[in-house]
Phi, psi and omega in degrees: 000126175251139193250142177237144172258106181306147182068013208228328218131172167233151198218138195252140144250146188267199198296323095025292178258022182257315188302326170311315187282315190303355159289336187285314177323287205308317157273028171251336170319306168278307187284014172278285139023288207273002197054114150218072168314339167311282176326305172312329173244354150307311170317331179263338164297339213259285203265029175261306190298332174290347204266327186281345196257350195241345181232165194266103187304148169243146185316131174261053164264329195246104194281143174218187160267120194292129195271309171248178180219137175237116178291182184297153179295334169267001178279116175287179201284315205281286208302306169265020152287337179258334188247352166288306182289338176264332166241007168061033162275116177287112155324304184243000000 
């Protein structure tokens, strides 16, 4: 699986550690859902940090097609709620 962190990179995880992130995907979905900003950035602390400690960064010469996108670590419930709807990017 490959994941990019905006503004940040892309990270390749294998099957194992892709199953780790999908709970976090799932809750960071509801709190976008709920505007709940708390959650949300507790949530995205949780899977940017998982994703940097568990997956293999790729050269950023090499693009590749992202399987999930995890927004910037500095990003809100609004900034991404505006950028799911204006470029039809799925989080999970």
């Amino acid at each position: 699986m490959i994941v990019r962190i905006l503004g940040e990179g892309q990270y390749e995880l294998d099957e194992a550690e892709a199953a780790q992130l999908a709970p976090l995907d799932l809750e960071l979905d509801a709190a976008v859902d709920r505007d709940d900003e708390s959650a949300f950035r507790t949530t995205l602390g949780n899977a940017v940090r998982l994703v940097r400690s568990v997956g293999t960064p790729l050269p950023p010469d090499e693009l590749a097609a992202s399987d999930l996108i995890l927004p910037s670590l500095d990003a809100s419930v609004d900034e991404v709620r505006k950028l799911l709807a204006e470029d039809g990017i799925h989080l999970g």
